[in-house]
C-alpha positions as CSV (number, residue, x, y, z in Angstrom):
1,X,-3.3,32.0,-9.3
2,X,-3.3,27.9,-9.3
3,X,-6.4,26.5,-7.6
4,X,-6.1,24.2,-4.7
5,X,-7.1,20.8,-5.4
6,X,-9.9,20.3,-2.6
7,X,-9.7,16.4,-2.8
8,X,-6.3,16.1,-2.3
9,X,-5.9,19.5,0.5
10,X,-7.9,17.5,3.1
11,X,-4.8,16.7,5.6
12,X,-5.2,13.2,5.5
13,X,-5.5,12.9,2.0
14,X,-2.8,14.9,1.5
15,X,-0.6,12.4,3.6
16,X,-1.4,9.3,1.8
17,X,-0.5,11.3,-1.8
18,X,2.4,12.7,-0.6
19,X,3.2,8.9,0.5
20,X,2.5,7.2,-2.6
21,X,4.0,10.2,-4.9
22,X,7.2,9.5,-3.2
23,X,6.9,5.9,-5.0
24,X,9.0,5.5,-8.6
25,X,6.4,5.3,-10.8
26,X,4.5,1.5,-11.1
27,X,5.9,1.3,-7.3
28,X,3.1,0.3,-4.8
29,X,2.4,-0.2,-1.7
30,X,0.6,-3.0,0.7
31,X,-2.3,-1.4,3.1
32,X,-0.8,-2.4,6.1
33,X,2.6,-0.7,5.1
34,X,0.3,2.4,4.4
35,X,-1.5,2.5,7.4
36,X,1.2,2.2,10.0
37,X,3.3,4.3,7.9
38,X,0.4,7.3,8.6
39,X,-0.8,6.0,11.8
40,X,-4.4,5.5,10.5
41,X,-7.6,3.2,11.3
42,X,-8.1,0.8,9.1
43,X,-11.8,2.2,8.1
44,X,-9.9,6.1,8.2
45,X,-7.6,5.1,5.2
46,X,-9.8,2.8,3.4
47,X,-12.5,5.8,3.9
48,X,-10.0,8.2,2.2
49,X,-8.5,5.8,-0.3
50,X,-12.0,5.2,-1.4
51,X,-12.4,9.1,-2.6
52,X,-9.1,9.1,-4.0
53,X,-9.8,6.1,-5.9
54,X,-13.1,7.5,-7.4
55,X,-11.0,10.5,-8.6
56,X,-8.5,8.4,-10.5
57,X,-6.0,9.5,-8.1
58,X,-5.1,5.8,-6.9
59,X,-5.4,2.5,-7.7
60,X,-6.3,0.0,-5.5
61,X,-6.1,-4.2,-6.2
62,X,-7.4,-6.6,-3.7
63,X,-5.8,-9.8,-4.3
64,X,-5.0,-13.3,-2.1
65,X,-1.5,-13.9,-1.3
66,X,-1.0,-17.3,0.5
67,X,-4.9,-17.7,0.9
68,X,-4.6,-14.3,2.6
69,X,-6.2,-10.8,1.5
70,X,-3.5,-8.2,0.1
71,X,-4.6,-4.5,-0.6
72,X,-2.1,-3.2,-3.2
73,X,-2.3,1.1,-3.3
74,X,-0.4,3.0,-5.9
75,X,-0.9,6.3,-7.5
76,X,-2.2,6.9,-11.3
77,X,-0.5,9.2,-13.4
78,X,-3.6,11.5,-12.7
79,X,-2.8,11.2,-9.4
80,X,1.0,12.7,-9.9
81,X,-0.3,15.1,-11.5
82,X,-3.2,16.5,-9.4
83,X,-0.7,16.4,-6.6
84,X,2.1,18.3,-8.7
85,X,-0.4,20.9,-9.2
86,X,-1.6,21.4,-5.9
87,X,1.9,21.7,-4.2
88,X,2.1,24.5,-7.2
89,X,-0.9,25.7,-6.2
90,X,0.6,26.2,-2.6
91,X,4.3,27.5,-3.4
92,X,2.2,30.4,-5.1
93,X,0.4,31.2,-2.1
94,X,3.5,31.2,-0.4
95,X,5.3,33.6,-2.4
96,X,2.5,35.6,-3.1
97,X,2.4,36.2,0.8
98,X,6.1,37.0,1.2
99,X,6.0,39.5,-1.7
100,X,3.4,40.9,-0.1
101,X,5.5,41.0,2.7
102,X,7.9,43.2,0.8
């Protein structure tokens, strides 16, 4: 059976990667966006961004737009991937409990 990915299982976690997965690939999204979209604090996500980011699950590029900080978020190809494989990893454990069921 698939492992769970332990990172990316944490429910908020979970959230922002299914948010950014959603993206067409080198689509990305602007903090703010991300935050309202989830209805995080601003120290929550960037807490949790910051573990995805060490994982090489997102990207993250602080830039000035208009003299004004932007935070740019999208995932990595890792990222995809790590998140493919844990939704696997949970539509096993879901049919292995309904066959069990049989």
């Amino acid at each position: 059976m698939a492992e769970l990915d332990t990172l990316i299982h944490q429910p908020t976690r979970l959230r922002i990667m299914a948010a950014l997965v959603s993206l067409d690939v080198g689509e990305r999204v602007d903090f703010v966006f991300l935050r309202d979209l989830l209805d995080l604090t601003d120290g929550n996500l960037s807490a949790h961004l910051q573990k995805l980011e060490e994982a090489g699950y997102v990207s993250i590029d602080k830039v000035f737009e208009d003299r004004r900080p932007k935070t740019w978020i999208w995932v990595t190809a890792r990222g995809r991937q790590a998140f493919e494989d844990h939704v696997n990893a949970l539509e096993e454990i879901v049919q292995s409990q309904l066959m069990e069921e049989i």
